[in-house]
N, C-alpha and C positions, 0 to 999 in steps of 0.2 A: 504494500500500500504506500501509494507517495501524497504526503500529505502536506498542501502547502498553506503558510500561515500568512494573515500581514498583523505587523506588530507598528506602533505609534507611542508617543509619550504619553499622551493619553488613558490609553486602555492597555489591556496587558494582551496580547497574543492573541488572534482571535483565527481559529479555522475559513478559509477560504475554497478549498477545494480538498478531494482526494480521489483517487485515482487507481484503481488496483491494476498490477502493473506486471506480475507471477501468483500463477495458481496453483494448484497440483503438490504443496509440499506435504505430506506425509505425517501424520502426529500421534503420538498414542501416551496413556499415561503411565509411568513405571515406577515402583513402590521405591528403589534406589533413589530416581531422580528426579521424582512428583511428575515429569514432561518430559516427552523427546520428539523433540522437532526441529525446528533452524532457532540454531542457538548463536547464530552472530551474522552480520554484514559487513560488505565493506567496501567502497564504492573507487572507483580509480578515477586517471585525471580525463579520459576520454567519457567518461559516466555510463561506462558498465558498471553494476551491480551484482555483487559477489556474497553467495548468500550459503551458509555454511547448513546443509542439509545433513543433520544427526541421524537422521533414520534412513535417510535413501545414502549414507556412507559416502556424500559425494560432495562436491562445491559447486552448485549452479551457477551460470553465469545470465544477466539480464541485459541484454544489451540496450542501451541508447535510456537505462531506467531515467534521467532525468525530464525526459520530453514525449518519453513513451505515451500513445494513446489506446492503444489495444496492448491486453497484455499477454503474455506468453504463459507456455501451460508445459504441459507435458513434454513438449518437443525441445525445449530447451536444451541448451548444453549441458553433459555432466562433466565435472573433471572426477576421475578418480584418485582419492587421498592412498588409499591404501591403510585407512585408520582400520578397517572391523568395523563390526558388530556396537555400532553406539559408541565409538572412540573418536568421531572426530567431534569438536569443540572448541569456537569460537574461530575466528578469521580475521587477517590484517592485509591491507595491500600493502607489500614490500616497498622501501622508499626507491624513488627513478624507474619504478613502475618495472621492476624486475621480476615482478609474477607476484603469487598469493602466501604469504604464511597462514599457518593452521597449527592448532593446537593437539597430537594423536594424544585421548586419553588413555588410550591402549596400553603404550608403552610407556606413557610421560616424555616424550618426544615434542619436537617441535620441527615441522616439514613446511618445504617449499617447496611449488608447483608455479613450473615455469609457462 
């Protein structure tokens, strides 16, 4: 969901639009982790949308998320982390846009995908 706001001295933040922009992620609830679903984002300087998919073990990517009108579903791109089974957790875009960090809970590693 892209939600955009306009804020003033005035008033405090007020909701202007939103915009659902990726469908299709995957959730269920688990007595370890109360939730497992996408547990982090992370957006680069071209405004793809990098969205840390815990259950489907992969990192989506959303392209063009900032001006998107139609959103994207199932077809999307996966990257595969190689985390397992609910190990991957949370997402950075690497600085000079040299690909994705991620978090493997699996191992307590920390991986880049280029």
């Amino acid at each position: 969901m892209r939600i955009r706001l306009r804020t003033d001295r005035r008033h405090g933040p007020r909701v202007t639009a939103m915009d659902v922009i990726a469908t299709g992620f995957p959730e269920r609830t688990d007595p370890a982790a109360l939730v497992v679903g996408p547990t982090g984002v992370g957006l680069d300087e071209e405004g793809t949308l990098f969205v840390a998919d815990t259950q489907g073990n992969r990192i989506a990517e959303v392209p063009g998320a900032m001006h998107r009108q139609t959103p994207v579903g199932a077809e999307f791109q996966p990257l595969d982390t190689g985390a397992g089974a609910g190990g991957l957790f949370g997402i950075a875009v690497a600085p000079q846009a040299q690909g994705v960090l991620f978090v493997n809970d699996a191992n307590n590693t920390l991986g880049l995908l280029h």
